[in-house]
C-alpha positions in Angstrom: -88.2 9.1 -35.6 -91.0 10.9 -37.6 -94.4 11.2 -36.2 -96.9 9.7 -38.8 -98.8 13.5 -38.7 -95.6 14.9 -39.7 -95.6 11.9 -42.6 -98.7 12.7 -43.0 -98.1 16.7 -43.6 -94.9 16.1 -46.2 -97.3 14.2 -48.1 -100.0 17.0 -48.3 -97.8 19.7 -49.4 -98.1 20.8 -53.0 -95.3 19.9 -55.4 -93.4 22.4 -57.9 -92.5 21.6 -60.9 -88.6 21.3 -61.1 -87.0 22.4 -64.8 -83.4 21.9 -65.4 -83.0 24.4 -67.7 -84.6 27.5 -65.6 -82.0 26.1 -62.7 -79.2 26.2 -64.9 -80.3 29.8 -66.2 -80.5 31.3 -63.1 -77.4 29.8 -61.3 -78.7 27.0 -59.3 -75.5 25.1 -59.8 -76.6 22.5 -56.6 -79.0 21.1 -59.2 -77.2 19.7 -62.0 -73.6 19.8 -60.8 -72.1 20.9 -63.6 -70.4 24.1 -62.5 -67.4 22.8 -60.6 -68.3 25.4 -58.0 -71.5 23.1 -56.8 -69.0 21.2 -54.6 -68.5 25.1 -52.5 -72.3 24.2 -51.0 -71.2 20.8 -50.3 -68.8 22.0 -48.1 -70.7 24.7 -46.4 -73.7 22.2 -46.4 -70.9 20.7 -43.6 -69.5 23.3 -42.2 -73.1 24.2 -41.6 -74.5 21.3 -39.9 -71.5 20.9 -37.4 -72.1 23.5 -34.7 -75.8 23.4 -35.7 -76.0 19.8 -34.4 -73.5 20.2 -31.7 -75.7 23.3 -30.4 -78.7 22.7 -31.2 -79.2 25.2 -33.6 -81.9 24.8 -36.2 -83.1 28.2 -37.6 -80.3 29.9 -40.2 -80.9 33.7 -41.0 -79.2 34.0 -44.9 -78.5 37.5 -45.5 -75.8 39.8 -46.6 -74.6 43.6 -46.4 -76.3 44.7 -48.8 -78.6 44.4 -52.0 -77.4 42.1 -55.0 -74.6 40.3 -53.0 -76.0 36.6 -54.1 -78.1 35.5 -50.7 -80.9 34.4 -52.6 -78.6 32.3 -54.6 -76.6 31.0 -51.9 -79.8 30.1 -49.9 -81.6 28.4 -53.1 -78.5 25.8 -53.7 -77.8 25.4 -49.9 -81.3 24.1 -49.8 -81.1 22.0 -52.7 -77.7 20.6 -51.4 -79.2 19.8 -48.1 -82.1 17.8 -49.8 -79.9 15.4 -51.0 -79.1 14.0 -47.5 -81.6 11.0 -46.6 -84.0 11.5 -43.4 -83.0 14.8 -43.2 -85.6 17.8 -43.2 -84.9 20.9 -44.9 -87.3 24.0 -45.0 -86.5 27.5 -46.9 -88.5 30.5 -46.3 -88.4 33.8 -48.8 -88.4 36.4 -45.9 -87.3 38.8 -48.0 -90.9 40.3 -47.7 -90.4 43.5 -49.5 -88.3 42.2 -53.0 -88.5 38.7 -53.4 -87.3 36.5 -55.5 -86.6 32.8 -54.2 -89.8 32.0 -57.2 -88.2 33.7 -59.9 -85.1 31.5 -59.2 -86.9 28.0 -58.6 -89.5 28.9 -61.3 -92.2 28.7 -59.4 -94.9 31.0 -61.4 -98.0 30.7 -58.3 -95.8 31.6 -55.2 -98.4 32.5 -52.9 -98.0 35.2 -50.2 -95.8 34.5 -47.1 -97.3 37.4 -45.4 -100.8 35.6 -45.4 -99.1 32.6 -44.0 -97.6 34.4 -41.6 -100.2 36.0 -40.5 -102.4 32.8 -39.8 -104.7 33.1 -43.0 -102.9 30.3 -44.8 -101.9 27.0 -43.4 -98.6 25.1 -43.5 -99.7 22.8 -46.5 -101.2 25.4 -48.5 -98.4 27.3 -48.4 -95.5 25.2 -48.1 -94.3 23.1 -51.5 -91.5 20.3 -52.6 -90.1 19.5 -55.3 -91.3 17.4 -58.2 -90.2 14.0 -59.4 -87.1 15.1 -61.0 -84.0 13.3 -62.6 -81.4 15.6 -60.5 -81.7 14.0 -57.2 -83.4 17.1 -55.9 -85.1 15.5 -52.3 -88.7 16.2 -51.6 -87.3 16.5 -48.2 -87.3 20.1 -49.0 -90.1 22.4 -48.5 -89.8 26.1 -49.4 -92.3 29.0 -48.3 -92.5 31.1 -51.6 -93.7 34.6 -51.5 -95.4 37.2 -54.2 -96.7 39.8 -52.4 -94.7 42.8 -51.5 -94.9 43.7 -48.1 -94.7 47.3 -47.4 -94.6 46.6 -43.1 -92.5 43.9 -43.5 -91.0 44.5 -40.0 -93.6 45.2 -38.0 -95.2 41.7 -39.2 -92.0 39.8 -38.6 -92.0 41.2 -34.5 -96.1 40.6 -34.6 -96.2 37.6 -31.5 -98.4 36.0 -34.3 -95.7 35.8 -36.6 -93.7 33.5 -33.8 -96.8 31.8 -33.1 -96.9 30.8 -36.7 -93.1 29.9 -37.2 -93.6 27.8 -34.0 -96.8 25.7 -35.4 -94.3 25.5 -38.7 -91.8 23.6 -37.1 -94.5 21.7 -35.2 -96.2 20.3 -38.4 -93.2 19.5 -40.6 -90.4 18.8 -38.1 -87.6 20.4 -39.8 -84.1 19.4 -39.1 -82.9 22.6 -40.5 -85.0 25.8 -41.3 -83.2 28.5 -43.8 -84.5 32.1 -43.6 -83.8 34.1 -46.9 -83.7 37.6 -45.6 -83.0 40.8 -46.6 -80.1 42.7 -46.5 -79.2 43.8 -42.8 -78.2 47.4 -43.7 -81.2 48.0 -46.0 -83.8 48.3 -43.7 -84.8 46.7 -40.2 -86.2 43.5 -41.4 -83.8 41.2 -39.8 -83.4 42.8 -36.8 -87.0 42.9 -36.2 -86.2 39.1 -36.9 -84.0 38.5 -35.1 -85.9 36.3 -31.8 -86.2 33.9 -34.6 -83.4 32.6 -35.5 -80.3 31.2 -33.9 -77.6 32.1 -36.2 -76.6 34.2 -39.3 -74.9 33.7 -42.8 -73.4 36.6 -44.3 -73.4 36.8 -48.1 -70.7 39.1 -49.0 -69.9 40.1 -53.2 -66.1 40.2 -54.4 -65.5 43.9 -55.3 -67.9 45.4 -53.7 -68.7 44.6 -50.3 -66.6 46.4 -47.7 -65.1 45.0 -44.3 -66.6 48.0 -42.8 -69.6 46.7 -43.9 -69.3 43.6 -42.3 -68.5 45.0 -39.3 -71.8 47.0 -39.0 -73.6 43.8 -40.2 -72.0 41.9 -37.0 -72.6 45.1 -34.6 -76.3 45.4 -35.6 -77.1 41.6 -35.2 -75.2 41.7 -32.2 -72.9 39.2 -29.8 -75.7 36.8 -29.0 -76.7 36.1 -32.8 -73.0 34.2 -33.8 -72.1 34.3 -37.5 -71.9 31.3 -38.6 -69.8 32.3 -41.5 -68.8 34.7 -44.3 -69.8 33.3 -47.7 -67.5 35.4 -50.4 -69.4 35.4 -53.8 -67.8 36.6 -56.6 -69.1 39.1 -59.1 -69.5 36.7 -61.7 -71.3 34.1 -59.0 -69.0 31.6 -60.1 -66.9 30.3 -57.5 -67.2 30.5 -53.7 -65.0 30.9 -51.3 -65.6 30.8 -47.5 -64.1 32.1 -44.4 -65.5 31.0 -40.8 -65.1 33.2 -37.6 
């Protein structure tokens, strides 16, 4: 049951503007399902939540191999197919401090910094936005933490006890049923390791054609045994089907 001052705090939280066309331009095929391949989030949107509630798990880590492999995408129409279930509370989070992008592909022109609000200088609903009243059945269940500033220390704020602090006072204002971290690629830089305390388990974002099982198999060794992958999300080139494969 929510609290009213979680209530309370969904109702504060600025609202972005949601336009169908920018979606569609930039791949969000969750929002107007007209890309067959919208009904591949559906599924993982399941396969997702089953261990998650049988475990216990709430915080995802979305990342991939390496650079351009579609995580961004994958975590923007997750999100947006995990809005449309009732009295259930999605947040995303652009952790990909040093090249974001999560704003460019929800249109969001203001994003805000998410290394202020990590940081304690910004509060939950000043920084945190849902969607606006919109004709795709988009929920306002969902509340993304954008960022615009390019954070050159990117790991050393995300193992800053602060940082936890911060993610701890997040989940205690807006009660999230499931939080979505879009990070960075694991082989790019020590971002998600430094992470890594955070969250409970990992999607891996891998691209048709290019990425290599070897790859993966530094990907798994870095995050290491007690961080399970929850999955394998194969996006092809094009980004225009999904297939998935599940250890």
């Amino acid at each position: 049951m929510t609290s009213p001052e979680t209530e309370q705090m969904w109702r504060a939280l600025k609202r972005f503007e949601i336009r169908p066309r920018h979606l569609s331009a930039q791949r969000v095929i969750t929002a107007a399902r007209d890309d067959p391949a919208h009904t591949a989030f559906d599924v993982l949107r399941t396969r997702i939540l089953q261990p998650l509630q049988k475990r216990g798990w709430r915080r995802i880590a979305i990342t991939s191999p390496t650079p351009d492999c579609g995580k961004t995408f994958t975590a923007a129409n997750l999100a947006i197919a995990l809005s449309r279930i009732d009295n259930f509370r999605t947040v995303l989070m652009d952790m990909d401090l040093r090249k974001s992008s999560l704003h460019r592909v929800l249109g969001v022109r203001d994003p805000g910094s998410m290394g202020d609000y990590l940081r304690g200088l910004v509060p939950t609903e000043a920084h945190f936005r849902v969607p606006g009243e919109n004709s795709l059945f988009i929920g306002d269940n969902l509340a993304v933490g954008f960022n615009g500033k390019r954070e050159d220390f990117a790991s050393e704020l995300m193992q800053d006890p602060l940082s936890e602090e911060v993610l701890e006072q997040m989940e205690e204002d807006l009660a999230p049923d499931i939080v979505l971290f879009d990070l960075p690629p694991v082989l790019s830089n020590d971002d998600v390791i430094a992470l890594r305390a955070q969250f409970d388990a990992v999607l891996v974002v891998a691209a048709g054609g290019k990425t290599r099982s070897e790859e993966l198999r530094l990907v798994k060794r870095q995050l290491g045994e007690e961080k399970p992958i929850l999955g394998v999300v194969l996006n092809r080139a094009d980004d225009s089907t999904l297939h998935k494969s599940y250890y």
